[in-house]
C-alpha positions as CSV (number, residue, x, y, z in Angstrom):
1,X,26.9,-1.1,-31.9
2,X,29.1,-3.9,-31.6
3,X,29.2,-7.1,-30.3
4,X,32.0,-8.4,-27.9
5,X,32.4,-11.8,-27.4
6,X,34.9,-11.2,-25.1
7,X,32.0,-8.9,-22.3
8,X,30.0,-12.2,-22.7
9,X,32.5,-14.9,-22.1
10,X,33.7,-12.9,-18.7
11,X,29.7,-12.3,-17.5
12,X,29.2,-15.9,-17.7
13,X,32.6,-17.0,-16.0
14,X,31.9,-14.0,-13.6
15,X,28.3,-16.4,-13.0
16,X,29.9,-20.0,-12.7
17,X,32.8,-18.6,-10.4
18,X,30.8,-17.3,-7.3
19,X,27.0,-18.3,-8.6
20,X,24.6,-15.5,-9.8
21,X,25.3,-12.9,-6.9
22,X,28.1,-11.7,-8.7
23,X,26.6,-11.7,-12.5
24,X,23.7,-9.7,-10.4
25,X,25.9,-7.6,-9.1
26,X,27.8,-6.1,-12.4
27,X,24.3,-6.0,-13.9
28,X,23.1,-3.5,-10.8
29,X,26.3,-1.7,-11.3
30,X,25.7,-0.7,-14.7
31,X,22.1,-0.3,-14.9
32,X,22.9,2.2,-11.8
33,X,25.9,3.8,-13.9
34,X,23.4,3.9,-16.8
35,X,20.5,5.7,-14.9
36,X,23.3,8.3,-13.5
37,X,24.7,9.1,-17.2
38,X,21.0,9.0,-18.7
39,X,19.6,11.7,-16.0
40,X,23.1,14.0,-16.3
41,X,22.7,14.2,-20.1
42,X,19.2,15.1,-19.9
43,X,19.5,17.1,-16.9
44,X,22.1,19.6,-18.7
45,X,20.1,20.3,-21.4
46,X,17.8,22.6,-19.3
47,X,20.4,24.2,-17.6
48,X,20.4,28.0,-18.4
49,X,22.2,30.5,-19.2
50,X,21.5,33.7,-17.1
51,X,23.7,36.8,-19.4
C-alpha cells in the first residue's frame, strides 16, 4: 500500500480550517464506508446458489 502525502496534507488542512469536527467527520465517513464494503464482501460469499 502506498503512501500519499497529498491524503495527509488535506486531513490536516481539513483539521486547522474548521477545528477537529471536520477531521472527525471524514474519519466517521470512511470507517462507516469501510464497515459497509467489509460486511458486503463477506456477506456474498455465503450467498447460494439454488440450481
Amino acid at each position: 500500500m502506498e503512501h500519499h502525502p497529498a491524503a495527509a496534507v488535506w486531513l490536516t488542512e481539513a483539521a486547522r480550517q474548521q477545528g477537529a469536527g471536520n477531521l472527525l467527520r471524514v474519519v466517521l465517513i470512511v470507517m462507516v464506508l469501510g464497515c459497509v464494503l467489509t460486511a458486503w464482501f463477506l456477506l456474498r460469499g455465503y450467498k447460494r446458489k439454488d440450481d
